[in-house]
FILUM-668694 format. One record per residue (C-alpha): x, y, z. Coordinates in steps of 0.2 Angstrom, whole numbers, padded with zeros to 4 digits, always signed. Each point is the difference from the previous one (the first is absolute). Layout:
N
XYZ ...
END
This chain:
400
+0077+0183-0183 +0007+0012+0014 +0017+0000+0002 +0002+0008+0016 -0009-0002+0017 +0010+0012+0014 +0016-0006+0001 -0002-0018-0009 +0004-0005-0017 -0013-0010-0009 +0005-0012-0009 -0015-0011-0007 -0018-0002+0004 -0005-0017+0012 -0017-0001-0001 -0016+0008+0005 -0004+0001+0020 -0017+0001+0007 +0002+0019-0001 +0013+0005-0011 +0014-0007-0012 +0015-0008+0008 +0016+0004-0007 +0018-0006+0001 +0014+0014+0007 +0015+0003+0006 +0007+0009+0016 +0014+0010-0005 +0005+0005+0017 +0003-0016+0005 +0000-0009-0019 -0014-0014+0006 -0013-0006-0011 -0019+0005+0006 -0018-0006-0003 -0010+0017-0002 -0018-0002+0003 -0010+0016-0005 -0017+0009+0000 -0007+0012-0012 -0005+0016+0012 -0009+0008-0013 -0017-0006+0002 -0017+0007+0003 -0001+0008+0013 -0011-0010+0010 +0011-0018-0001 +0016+0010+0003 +0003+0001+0018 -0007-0015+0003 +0013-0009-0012 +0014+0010+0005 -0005-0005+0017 +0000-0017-0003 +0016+0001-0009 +0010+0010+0014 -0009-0015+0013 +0008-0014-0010 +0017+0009+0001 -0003+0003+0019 -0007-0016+0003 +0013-0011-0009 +0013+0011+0003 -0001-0003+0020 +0004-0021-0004 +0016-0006-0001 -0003-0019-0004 +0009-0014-0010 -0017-0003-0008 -0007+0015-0003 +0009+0014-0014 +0012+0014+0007 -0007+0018-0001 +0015+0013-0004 -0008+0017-0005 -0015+0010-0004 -0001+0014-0009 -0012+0010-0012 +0005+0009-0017 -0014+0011-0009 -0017-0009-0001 +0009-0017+0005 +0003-0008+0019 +0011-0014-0002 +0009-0011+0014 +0018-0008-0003 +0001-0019+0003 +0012-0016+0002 +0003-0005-0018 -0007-0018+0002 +0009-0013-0015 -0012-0011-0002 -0020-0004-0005 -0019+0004+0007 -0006-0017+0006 -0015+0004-0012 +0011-0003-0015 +0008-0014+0006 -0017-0009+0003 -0004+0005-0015 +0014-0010-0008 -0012-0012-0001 +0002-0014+0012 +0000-0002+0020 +0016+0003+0011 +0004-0018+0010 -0009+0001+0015 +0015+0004+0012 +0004+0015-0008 -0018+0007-0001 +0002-0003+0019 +0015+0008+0003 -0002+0015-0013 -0016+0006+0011 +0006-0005+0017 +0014+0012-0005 -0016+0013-0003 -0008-0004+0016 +0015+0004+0009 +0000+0017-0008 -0017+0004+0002 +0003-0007+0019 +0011+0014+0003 -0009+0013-0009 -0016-0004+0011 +0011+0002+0015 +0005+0019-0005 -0020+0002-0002 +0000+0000-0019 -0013-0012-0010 +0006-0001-0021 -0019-0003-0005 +0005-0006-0017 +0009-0017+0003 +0001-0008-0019 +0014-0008-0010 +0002+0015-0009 +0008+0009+0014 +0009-0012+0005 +0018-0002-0008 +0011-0014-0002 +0020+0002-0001 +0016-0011-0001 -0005-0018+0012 -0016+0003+0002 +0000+0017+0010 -0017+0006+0003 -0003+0020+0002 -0017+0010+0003 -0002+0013-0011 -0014+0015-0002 -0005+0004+0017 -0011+0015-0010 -0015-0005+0009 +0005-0003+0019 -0009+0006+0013 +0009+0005+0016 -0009+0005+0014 +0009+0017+0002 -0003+0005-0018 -0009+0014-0006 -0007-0006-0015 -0016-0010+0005 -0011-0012-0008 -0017+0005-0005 -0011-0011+0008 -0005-0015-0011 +0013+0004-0011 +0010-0015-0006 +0017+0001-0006 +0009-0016-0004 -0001-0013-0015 -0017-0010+0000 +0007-0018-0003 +0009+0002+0016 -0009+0011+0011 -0005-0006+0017 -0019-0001+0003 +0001+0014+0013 +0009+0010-0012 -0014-0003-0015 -0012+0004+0013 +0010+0017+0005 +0003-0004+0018 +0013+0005+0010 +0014-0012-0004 +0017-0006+0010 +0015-0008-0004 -0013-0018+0000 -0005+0009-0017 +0017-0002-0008 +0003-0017+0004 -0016-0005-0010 +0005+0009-0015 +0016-0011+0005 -0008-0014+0000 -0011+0004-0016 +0018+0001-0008 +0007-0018+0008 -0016-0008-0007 +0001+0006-0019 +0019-0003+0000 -0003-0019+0006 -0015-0004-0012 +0003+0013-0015 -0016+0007+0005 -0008+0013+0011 -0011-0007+0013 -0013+0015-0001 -0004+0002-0020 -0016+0009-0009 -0006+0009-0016 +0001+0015+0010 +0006+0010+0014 -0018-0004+0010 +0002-0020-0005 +0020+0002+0008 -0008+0009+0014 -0015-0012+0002 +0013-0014+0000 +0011+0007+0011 -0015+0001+0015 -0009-0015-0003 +0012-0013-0010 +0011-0013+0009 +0014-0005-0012 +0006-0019-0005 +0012-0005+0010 +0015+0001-0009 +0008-0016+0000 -0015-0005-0010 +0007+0010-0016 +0015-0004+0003 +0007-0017+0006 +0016+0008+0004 -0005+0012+0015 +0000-0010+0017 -0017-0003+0010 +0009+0013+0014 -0002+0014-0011 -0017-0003-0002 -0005+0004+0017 +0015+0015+0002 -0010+0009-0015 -0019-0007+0008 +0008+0013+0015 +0008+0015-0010 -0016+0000-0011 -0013-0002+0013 -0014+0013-0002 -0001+0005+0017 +0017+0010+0005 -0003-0007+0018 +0003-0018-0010 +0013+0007-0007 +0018+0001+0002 +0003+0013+0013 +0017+0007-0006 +0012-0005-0017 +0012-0005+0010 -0008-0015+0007 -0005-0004-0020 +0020+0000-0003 +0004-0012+0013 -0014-0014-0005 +0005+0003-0019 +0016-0002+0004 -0003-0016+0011 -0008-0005-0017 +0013+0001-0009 +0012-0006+0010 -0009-0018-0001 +0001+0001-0021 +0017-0007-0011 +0008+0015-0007 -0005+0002-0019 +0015+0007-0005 -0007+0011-0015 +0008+0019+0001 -0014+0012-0005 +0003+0010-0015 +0000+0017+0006 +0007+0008-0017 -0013+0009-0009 -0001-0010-0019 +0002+0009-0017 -0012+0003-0010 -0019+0002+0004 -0009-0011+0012 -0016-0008-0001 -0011-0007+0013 -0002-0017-0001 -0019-0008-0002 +0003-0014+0014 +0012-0005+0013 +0001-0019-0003 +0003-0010+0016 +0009-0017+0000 -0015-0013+0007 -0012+0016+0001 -0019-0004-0002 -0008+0000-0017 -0018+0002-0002 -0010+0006-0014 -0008+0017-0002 -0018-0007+0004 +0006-0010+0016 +0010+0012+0008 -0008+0009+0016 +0006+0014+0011 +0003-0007+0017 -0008+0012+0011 -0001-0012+0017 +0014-0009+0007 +0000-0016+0013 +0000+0001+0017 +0018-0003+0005 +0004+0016-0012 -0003+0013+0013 +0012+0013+0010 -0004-0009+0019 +0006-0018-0010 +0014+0011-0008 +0006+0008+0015 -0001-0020+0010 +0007-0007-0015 +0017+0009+0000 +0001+0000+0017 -0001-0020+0000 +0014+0002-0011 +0011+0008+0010 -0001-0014+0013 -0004+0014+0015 -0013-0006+0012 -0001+0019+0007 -0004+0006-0017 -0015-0012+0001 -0005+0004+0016 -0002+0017-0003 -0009-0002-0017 -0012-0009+0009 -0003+0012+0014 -0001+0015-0016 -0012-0010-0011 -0011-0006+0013 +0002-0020-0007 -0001-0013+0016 +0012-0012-0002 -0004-0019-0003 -0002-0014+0011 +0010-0017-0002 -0014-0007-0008 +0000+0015-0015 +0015-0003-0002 -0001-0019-0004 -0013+0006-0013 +0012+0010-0008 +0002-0002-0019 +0014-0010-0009 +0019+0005+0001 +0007+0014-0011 +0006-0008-0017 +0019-0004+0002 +0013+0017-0004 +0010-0005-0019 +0019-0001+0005 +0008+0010-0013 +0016-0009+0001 +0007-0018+0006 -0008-0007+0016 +0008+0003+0016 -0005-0009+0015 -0006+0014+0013 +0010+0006+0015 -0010-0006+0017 -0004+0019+0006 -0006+0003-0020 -0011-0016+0002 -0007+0008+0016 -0005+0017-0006 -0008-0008-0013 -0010-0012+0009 -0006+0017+0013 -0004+0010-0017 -0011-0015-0009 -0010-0003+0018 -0003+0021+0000 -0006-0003-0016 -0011-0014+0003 -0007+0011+0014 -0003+0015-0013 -0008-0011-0010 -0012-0006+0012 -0006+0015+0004 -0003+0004-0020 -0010-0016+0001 -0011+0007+0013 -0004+0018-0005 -0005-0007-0019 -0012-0013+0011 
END
């Protein structure tokens, strides 16, 4: 192991990178403990420039962000054959490895751990930079529940210099948006597919794109329409279900148009769930780790082998337009309504649709002692459960 690079003391090797070994130093100039991320330069001569491009892209890329969700670039630098760039020192765990602990976060911290990445990759898309490689392992996880991106090796910014060859995909296959697999032009919509690819797996345990191969992932990823969530695990509320129908929509017009607007309704999600309670364990444990065969869930679906079928279709209220009317219903805004009607062309119903609608929503489960309801409380309720009644009248007549 090197024990020098420039004018930092290394101290202990972290890991290996996408490109390089990371290592773990020290600044003496100002005695702070670094994360150093390298690349070997001394490659053939033909893969050189365009790795040391990409590496000096990531530094110029990430360095230019300066977000509570998203790691702190200090330095860059290059000694001999190897580039390296000098990091926040980040206490804590990939989300990978705590996934891999073997069993499923509560649901309200799944939530709030990647609204805390949709709110950094809002702000990166807003200085024109896409990361291209959303996945729990660059993610990290420190004290409370603090979510930072990491690895921004592959971004793209529309002012770099190092350019895609077309068709070219860079990215992980499990959670690579279809227009990435299919070497398009990508956009931020891009990354909040991968993001939603990532929600998805950590609220069942498993990814909703899966195959043999890279071509099976990829043919997934194109032509697949995952379960709903909520029926692998009981625990995830029927609103998530439409929130990831929308962030993993095929179409990036269907889509979620920026991250930011992901954060809010994740966080509007979460904000209607009890607080579990449970502190992550962010402290990397002894010893060597194994990956578990099978995350269990508690009143999770059992079937045997010969019974169990992918579920390549989905019904008809689990679509991005029923999404998108569906939280806006629950917000209780007419405008909202009104304007998602004028943007997905749906006509409104008449008196009499609506006295066809179907049965009133199931009853919410008080968590605590009943309370009788405040007057204005009652009120809201009442406006939300008629929108409702309305939304669902108009499911009623597109399936017809």
């Amino acid at each position: 192991m090197i024990s020098q690079l420039g004018r930092y003391e290394v101290l202990g090797e972290l890991g290996q990178g996408a490109m390089g070994i990371v290592y773990k130093a020290k600044d003496p100039l100002i005695d702070r403990v670094v994360a150093i991320k390298t690349i070997n330069l001394g490659l053939a001569l033909d893969e050189k420039e365009e790795y040391e491009g990409r590496f000096y892209q990531e530094a110029k890329a990430a360095g230019r962000l300066n977000h509570p969700n998203i790691v702190t670039i200090y330095d860059v630098g290059k000694s001999g054959d190897v580039a390296y760039i000098a990091m926040e020192f980040l206490q804590g765990r990939e989300l990978r490895d705590i996934m891999n602990d073997g069993g499923l976060l509560p649901v309200d911290q799944v939530l709030d751990i990647v609204a805390q990445v949709a709110q950094g990759l809002a702000y990166a898309h807003e200085h024109g930079i896409v990361h291209r490689d959303v996945k729990p392992s660059n993610i990290m996880v420190v004290r409370d529940g603090h979510a930072k991106i990491t690895d921004f090796g592959i971004a793209r910014m529309a002012s770099s210099a190092v350019r895609t060859q077309t068709g070219m995909v860079l990215g992980s296959p499990k959670y690579m948006s279809p227009e990435q697999v299919m070497g398009k032009e990508i956009d931020q919509r891009s990354d909040i597919f991968s993001l939603g690819v990532m929600l998805y797996e950590m609220l069942t345990g498993q990814a909703p794109f899966n195959g043999e191969n890279v071509n099976a992932i990829m043919y997934q990823t194109l032509n697949a329409v995952p379960a709903p969530p909520n029926t692998l695990n009981p625990a995830v509320p029927e609103m998530v279900n439409f929130i990831l129908a929308k962030a993993l929509a095929k179409k990036v017009e269907d889509r979620y148009q920026n991250a930011m607007d992901f954060a809010v309704d994740l966080r509007a999600c979460r904000d209607t769930l009890p607080r579990s309670g449970k502190q992550i364990n962010v402290s990397p444990p002894g010893g060597e780790r194994k990956l578990p065969d099978a995350i269990d869930i508690s009143g999770r679906r059992h079937m045997d082998e010969e019974e169990a079928k992918p579920a390549v279709a989905l019904s008809q209220a689990f679509d991005s337009a029923a999404a998108t009317m569906r939280l806006a219903a629950l917000t209780g805004t007419g405008e909202d309504v009104d304007e998602l009607v004028k943007t997905l062309k749906v006509v409104r119903p008449s008196a009499e649709a609506i006295g066809r609608a179907a049965p009133a929503p199931r009853p919410a489960i008080r968590q605590g002692p009943a309370e009788p309801p405040a007057k204005s409380s009652g009120s809201n309720l009442m406006l939300i459960a008629v929108v409702i009644l309305v939304l669902l009248g108009i499911v009623a007549i597109l399936v017809a």
